[in-house]
N, C-alpha and C positions, 0 to 999 in steps of 0.2 A: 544652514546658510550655504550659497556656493555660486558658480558663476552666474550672474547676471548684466542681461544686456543694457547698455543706457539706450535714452531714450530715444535718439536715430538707431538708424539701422546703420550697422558696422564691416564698411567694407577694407581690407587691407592695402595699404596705400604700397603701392611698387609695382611698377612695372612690368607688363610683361611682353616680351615679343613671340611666344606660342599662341598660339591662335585659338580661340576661346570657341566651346562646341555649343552645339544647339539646347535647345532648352530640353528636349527629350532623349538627346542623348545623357545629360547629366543626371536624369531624372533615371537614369538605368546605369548610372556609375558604378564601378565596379570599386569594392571597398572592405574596411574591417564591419561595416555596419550591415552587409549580408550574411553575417557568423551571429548576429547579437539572438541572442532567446528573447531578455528581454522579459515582461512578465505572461509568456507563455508557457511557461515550467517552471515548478520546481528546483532550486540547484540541486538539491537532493538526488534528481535525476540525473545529475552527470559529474557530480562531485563529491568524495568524499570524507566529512571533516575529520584533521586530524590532530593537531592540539593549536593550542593558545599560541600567538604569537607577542601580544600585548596591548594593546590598548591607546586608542589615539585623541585628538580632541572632539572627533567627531563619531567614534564609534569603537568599537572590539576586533581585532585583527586576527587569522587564525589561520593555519596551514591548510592545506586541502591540496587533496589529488585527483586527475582526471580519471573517470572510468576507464575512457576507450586510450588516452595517450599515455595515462599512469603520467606525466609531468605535474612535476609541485607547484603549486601556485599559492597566492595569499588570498584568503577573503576579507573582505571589512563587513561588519554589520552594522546598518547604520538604523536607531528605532525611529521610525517615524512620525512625525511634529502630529500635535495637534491642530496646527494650522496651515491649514490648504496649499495656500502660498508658500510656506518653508520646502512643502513636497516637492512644488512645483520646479523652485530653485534648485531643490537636488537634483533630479531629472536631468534639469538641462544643466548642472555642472557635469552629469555623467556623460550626458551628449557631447561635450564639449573633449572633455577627456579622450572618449574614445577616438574621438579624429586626432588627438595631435599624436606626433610621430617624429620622436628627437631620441636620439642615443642615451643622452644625460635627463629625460622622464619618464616614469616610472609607466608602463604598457598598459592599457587595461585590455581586459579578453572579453567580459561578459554582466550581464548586470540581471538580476531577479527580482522583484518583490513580492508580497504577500500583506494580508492584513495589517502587519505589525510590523516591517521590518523592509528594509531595499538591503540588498547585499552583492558588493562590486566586485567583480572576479579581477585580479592584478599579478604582477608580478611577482613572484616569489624572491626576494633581495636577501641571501645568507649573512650578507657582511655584518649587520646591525645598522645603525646607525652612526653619524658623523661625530655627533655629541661624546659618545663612547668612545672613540677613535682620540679625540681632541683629550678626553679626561686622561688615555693611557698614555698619549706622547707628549702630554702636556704644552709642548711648546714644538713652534718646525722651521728645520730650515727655508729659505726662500723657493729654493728649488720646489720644495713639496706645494710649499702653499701656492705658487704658480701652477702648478698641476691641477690643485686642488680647485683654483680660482677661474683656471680657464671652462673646467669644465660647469664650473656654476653657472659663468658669464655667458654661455655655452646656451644652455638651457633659458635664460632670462632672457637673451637678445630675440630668442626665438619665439616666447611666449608675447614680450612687449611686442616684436613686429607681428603677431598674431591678433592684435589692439587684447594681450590678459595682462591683468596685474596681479599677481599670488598675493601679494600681502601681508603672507607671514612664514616671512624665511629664515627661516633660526638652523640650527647644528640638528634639532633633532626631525627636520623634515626632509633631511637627505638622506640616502639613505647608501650603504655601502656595496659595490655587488663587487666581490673576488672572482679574479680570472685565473688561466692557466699560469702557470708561473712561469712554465717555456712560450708563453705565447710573445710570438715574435714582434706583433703590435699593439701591445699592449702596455702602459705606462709603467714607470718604474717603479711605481709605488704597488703596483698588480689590483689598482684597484679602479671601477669605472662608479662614478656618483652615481643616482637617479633623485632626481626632487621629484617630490610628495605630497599628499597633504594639499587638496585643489579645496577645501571647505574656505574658504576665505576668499577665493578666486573672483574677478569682477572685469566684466567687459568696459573697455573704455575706448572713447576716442584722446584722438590727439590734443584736440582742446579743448576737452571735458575735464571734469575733476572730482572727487570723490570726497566724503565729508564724514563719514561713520566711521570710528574709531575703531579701528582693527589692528591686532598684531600681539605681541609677544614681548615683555618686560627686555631690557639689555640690547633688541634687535627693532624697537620701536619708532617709525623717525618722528625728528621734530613735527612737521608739518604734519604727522598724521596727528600728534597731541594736538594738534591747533586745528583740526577737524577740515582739514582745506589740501588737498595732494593729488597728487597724480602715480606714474608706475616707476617715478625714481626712488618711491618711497620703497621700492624693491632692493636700490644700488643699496643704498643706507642699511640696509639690514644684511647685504652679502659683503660691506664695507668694514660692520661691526666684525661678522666673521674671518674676513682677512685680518682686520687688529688681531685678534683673540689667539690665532695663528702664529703670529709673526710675536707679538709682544707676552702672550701668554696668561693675561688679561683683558676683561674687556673694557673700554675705554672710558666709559659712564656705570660706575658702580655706585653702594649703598647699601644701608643696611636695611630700605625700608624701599619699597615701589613708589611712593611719594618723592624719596631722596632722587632715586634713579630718574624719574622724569623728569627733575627740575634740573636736572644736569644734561639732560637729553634736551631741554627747550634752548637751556643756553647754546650745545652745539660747539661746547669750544674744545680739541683736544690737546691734551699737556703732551707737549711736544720737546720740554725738557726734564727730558727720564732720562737714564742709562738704555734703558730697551731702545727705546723711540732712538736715540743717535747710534747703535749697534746696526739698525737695519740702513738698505741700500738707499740713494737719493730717489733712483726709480721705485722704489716700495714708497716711501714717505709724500713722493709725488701725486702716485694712482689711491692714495689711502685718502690723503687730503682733497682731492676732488672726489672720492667717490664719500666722503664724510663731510661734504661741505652744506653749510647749514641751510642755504638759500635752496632750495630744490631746483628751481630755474637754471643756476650756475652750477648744479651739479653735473656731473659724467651721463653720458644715457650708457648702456649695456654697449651698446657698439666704439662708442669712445674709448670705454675701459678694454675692450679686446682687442682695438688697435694702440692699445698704451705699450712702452716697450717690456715693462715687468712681464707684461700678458704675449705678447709676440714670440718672445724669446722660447714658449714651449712650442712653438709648430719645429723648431730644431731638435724636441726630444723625442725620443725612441719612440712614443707613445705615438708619434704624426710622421714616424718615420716610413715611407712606401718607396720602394725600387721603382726606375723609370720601365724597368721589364713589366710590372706586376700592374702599373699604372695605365700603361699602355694596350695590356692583355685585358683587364676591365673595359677598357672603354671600347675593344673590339665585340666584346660579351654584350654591350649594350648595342653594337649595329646589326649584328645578328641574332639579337632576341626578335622573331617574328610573330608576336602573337597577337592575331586580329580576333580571332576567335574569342566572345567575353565567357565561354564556359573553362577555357583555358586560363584565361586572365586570373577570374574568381577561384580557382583552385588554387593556382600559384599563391596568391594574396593571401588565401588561405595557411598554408606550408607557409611561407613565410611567417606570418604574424603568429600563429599560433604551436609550431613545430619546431623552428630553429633555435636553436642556442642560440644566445650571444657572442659566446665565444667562437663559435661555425661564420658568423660573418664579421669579425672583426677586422679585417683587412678592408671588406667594404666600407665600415665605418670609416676610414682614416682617409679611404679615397674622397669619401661623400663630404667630409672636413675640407680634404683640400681642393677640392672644386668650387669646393663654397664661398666662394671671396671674399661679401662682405658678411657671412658667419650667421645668417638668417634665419639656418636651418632648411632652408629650401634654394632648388637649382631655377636660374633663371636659363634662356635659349642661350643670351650670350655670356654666363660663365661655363656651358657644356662647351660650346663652342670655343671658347679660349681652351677648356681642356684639348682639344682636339687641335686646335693650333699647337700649341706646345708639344704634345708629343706625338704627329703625325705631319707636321709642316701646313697641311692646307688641308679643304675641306669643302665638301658641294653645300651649299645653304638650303638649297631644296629639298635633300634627301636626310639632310641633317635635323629640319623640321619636320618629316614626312617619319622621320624615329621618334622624335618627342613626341609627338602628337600621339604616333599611339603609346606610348608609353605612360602619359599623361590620364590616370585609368579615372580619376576624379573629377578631370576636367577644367582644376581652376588656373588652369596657366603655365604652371608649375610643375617642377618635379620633387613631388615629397620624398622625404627618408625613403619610405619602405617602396615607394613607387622603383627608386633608384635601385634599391636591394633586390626587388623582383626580377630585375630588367639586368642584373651584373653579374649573376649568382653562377656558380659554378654546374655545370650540369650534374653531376655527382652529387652532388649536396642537395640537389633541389630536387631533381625526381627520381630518387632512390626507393627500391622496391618498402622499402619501410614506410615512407611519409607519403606512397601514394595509399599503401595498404590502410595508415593512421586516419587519412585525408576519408575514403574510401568508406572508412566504417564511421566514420562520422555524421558522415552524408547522407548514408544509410539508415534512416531513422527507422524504419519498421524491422529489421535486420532479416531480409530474405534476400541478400544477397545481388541487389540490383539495384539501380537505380533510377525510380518513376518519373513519370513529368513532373509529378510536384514537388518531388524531391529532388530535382535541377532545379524547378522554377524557386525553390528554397535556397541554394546554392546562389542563383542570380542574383536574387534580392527582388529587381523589379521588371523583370523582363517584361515583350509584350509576346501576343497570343503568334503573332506572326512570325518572330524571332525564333519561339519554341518549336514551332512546325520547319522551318529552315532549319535550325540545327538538327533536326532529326533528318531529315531529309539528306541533308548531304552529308551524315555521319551512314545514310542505309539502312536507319535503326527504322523500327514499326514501334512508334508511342505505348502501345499495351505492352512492348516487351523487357523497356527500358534497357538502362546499359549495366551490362555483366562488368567485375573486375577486371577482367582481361583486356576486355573494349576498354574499359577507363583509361586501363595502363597504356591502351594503342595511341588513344586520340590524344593523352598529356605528351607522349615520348614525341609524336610528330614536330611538335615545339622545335625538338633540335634534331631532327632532319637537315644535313648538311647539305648550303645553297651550292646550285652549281654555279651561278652566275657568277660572274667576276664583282669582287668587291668595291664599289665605286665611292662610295664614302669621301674617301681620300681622294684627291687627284695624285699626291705623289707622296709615297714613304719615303719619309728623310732617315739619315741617321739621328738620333738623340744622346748627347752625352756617349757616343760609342756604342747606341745599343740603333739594332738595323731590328725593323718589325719582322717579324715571319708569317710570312702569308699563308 
């Protein structure tokens, strides 16, 4: 079982003022889906298994390492339905996966099948699981479970404005990833979530509703028992988690699954405990709407992030960013120049499949606070507002004329990783290592070059005309392809330093005492 579309076609309601591209340029987007194998190989070919990780609802989990970047990753194996249709729904829950692009969900890289089996290349998460975490500490301060909650809310607002609804979100579909523990942006707890576990996942509109009983005993909501809901049925199971958190139980218990559901249909929770009047009026507030029985009157994911329980963490360490460091990114973003999509598709590369987490962590925190209403995606006028704030003023022209091409997918937007491409440190990004990683990746028959078809493999979907231009004005002859050297020439041009004067701005202000440096 896995995402499936209802029956219009679902398009994302919000807004955009970036200018939306042609149907053939989309159609040559430049993305994580030019990297996919897919069922052209073997994983065997480029991965190699290394033990158990454990076992999930939908399939076998198990470590694996890459050939060519040695990086540890997770596989899931998942066996194949006897019926057509269940394949089907796997597929495009994997399609779906691979495009989303949020901090707080879990990455996918690659996906394989064969006779018996689809097997999804993912992120490798050391921490364990939430569930584990919650059994050791048993009970948390508010502080944590703030932490803990923003980053769930985090992940839901993103997937509901995506029109997904997961379904089934419990303590053991999150899962934990540990960071550095000197890392300077990183929460107090040193730990960043990722939700998991998209088998249950279901496209929906806004005023559609969904009627198959789906989910997980103690995180099940009322209205999914009554076979009738929508994606609040998500709030109500990250709602149960916040109790469980804060009180140390979960709020609808039993000895029996029978007991537990009838407690769950009533929807009523005892509110005169000892626990229940220890915690804040802001917790007892956001708990009571996001557990309110009527799904209608319940919180949507963006109400509860603008709750003040939820607000109060953009003040912790974790969302904390210098107005130097804030303002030094967003100069990174007017002087990323990359028109070229053979540049574009490398970069996208290195990024999604080569970086740590940890190597862009500061990025994250910027792409949070840019994010105003918490989407997960940049609109023209929240970059724009960045740009107000910490540069005083700004050209509209040239400030759309950088999204646009930054915008490598085309729907409007600036995704996570579009953002990550477009801010990254030059050091970090085309460092003799990840173009050599990049390099021999690309490199499929390994002679050391690289063919038309193995660019036109890199592209995804180029056309016949694009590949005779880029060669043309890189000076290359097609039968000789491009040597390492060359690769390393034509990525470095990237940040060839403009001479032009920086027009972006009309005028650097001071900010808070800090003067830009030009």
């Amino acid at each position: 079982m896995g995402c499936v579309k209802s029956s219009r076609d679902i398009r994302i309601q919000k807004q955009t003022l970036i200018e939306i591209k042609t149907k053939e340029e989309i159609e040559q987007s430049i993305g994580v889906k030019n990297f996919i194998k897919g069922p052209k190989k073997k994983f065997e070919d480029n991965y190699k298994l290394l033990s158990k990780i454990g076992k999930g609802s939908f399939g076998k989990v198990f470590k694996v390492q890459n050939k060519i970047t040695n990086k540890i990753l997770a596989i899931k194996i998942i066996k194949k339905s006897e019926r057509e249709e269940e394949n089907e729904e796997l597929l495009n829950e994997i399609e779906i996966m691979i495009k989303l692009e949020h901090p707080n969900i879990i990455k996918i890289y690659d996906y394989y099948l064969d006779n018996n089996n689809y097997y999804i290349i993912m992120e490798y998460i050391s921490g364990g699981e939430l569930y584990d975490y919650i059994n050791k500490e048993k009970k948390f301060s508010e502080r944590k479970t703030k932490i803990i909650m923003s980053q769930l809310l985090h992940a839901l607002n993103y997937l509901h404005s995506n029109n997904i609804v997961h379904r089934d979100i419990k303590p053991e579909n999150i899962l934990i990833e540990k960071s550095k523990l000197n890392c300077p942006f990183e929460n107090e707890l040193g730990i960043n979530l990722k939700l998991i576990d998209f088998g249950t996942c279901h496209f929906l509109h806004k005023n559609d509703y969904l009627t198959l009983k789906v989910g997980s005993p103690y995180y099940i909501a009322p209205e999914v028992l009554k076979k009738k809901y929508n994606n609040k049925c998500d709030i109500w199971s990250a709602g149960i988690i916040m109790y469980i958190l804060l009180l140390g139980y979960p709020p609808f218990n039993g000895v029996s699954q029978q007991e537990i559901s009838k407690k769950i249909k009533k929807g009523k929770i005892d509110k005169d405990t000892p626990e229940w009047r220890k915690i804040s009026h802001n917790a007892q507030e956001l708990l009571s709407n996001m557990l309110e029985k009527k799904y209608e009157k319940r919180y949507s994911a963006s109400q509860c992030l603008n709750h003040p329980f939820i607000t109060e963490v953009e003040n912790y360490p974790r969302r904390r960013i210098g107005n130097l460091m804030m303002s030094n990114i967003l100069k990174r973003i007017y002087n990323f120049n990359v028109k070229e999509k053979f540049q574009q598709a490398v970069i996208a590369y290195i990024v999604h499949y080569l970086l740590n987490n940890d190597d862009i962590r500061e990025l994250e925190n910027a792409f949070m606070k840019l994010d105003y209403n918490r989407d997960g995606k940049l609109t023209y006028e929240e970059i724009k507002n960045g740009y107000l704030k910490y540069f005083g003023d700004v050209n509209d022209e040239k400030l759309k004329e950088i999204i646009y091409q930054i915008d490598n997918n085309y729907d409007g937007f600036i995704s996570y990783e579009e953002f990550i491409r477009s801010s990254i440190e030059y050091k970090t990004l085309i460092n003799d290592n990840n173009l050599k990683l990049a390099f021999k990746q690309f490199d499929n028959d390994n002679d050391g070059k690289l063919s038309k078809e193995e660019i036109e493999n890199i592209m995804g979907n180029p056309n016949d005309q694009y590949i005779e231009s880029f060669f043309k004005q890189m000076d290359l002859n097609e039968n000789d392809g491009i040597s390492f050297n060359k690769f390393k020439d034509i990525m470095r041009e990237i940040f060839v330093e403009k001479n032009e004067k920086n027009d972006i701005c009309n005028a650097i202000k001071e900010f808070n005492g800090i003067k830009e440096i030009n």
